[in-house]
N, C-alpha and C positions, 0 to 999 in steps of 0.2 A: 527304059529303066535306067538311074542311077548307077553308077559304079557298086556292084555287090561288093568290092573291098577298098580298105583304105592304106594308104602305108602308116607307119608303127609311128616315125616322128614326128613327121610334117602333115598328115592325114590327108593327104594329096587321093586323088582319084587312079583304082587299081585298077581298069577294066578285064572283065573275062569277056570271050569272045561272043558272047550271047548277050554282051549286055550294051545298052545305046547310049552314049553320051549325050546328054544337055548342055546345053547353055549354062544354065546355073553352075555345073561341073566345074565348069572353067573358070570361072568367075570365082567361083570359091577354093579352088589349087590356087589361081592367082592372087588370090588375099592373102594366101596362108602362107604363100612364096614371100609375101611383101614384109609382111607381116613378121614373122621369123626372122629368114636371111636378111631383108632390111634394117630389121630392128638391129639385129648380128652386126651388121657391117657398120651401122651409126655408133655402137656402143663401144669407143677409144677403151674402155677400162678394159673389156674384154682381151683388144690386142697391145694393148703398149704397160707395161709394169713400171713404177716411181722411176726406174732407174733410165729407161729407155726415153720416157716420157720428160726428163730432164737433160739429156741430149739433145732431144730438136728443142726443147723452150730454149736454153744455152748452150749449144753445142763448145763454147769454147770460152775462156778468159783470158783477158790482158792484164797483164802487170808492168808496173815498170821499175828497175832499180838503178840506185847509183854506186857502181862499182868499189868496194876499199879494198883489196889488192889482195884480200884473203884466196886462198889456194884453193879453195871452195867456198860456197855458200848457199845458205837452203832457201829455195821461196815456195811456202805454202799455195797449196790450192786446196777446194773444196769438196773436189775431188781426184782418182788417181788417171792421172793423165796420159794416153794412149799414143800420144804423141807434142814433142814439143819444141818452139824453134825459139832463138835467142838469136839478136843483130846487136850492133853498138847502134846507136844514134848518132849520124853525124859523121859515118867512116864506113869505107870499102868494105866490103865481107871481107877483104884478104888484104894485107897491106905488105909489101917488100920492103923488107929493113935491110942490115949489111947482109947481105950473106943469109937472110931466113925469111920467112912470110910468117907474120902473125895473123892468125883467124880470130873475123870479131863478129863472126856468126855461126852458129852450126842448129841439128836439128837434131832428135833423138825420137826413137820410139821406146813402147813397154817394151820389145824386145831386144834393142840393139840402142847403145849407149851411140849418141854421133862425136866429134871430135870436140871435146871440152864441156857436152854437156850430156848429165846424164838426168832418168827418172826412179824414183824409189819411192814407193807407194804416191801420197799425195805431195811429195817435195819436188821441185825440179832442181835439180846441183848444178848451176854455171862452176868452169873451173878456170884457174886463173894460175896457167904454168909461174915457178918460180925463177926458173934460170932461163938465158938465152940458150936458146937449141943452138947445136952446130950447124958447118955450111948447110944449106941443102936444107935446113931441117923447118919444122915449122911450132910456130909459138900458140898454144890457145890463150886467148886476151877474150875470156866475158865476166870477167871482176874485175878488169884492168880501176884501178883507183882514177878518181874523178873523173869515169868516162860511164852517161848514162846509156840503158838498153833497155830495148823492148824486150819481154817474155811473152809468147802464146803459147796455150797448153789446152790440147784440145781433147775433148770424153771419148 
């Protein structure tokens, strides 16, 4: 005899102890297994929502600008950026002037601003000290005027 019960979602075979399993039993749990959680696991819309599902298509973009000497400046993205790094092109992350290091890269996350760049909603703010810092001190240079840089901003 057939399974006298079935389960409620997957209608898999419930045996009571009087009752003898078939062939066909199994056969038909395993279609219903396939069938369901297979179709389950194939079906992305199920597990990934727009927002998710455009992370892995473009986890991240590039920009690139040419610095004009402004104290800040905003570079759009398409979305808000979870994290983001800025280099100059063409120069040291850190460079030693008289008496100071200018930084011509930093990294910033949503949470914590890095040294000269910060994130606010979908903008990323390169910032571009205006005076020379004292001894010892250190300059952020990612506006520095005619000097180009890479932007990544990743989701």
């Amino acid at each position: 005899m057939a399974a006298s019960e079935k389960t409620a979602v997957l209608g898999l075979s419930r045996w009571k102890g009087t009752d003898k399993p078939r062939r066909e039993d199994f056969v038909s749990d395993n279609d219903a297994l396939e069938e369901k959680v297979g179709g389950h696991m194939r079906d992305a819309a199920l597990h990934l929502n727009t927002e998710r599902a455009a992370r892995l298509d473009t986890p991240f973009e590039v920009r690139t600008y040419t610095g004009n000497g402004a104290a800040q400046r905003a570079v759009m993205f398409s979305f808000a950026p979870r994290v983001a790094a800025a280099f100059a092109l063409g120069k040291a992350t850190s460079v030693a002037e008289s008496g100071y290091t200018k930084q011509y890269a930093a990294l910033a996350t949503a949470e914590h601003a890095g040294g000269g760049l910060k994130l606010n909603s979908i903008q990323v703010l390169p910032q571009q000290d205006q005076s020379t810092p004292g001894a010892g001190g250190t300059m952020f240079a990612l506006n520095e005027s005619g000097v180009e840089y890479l932007l990544i901003a990743v989701r």
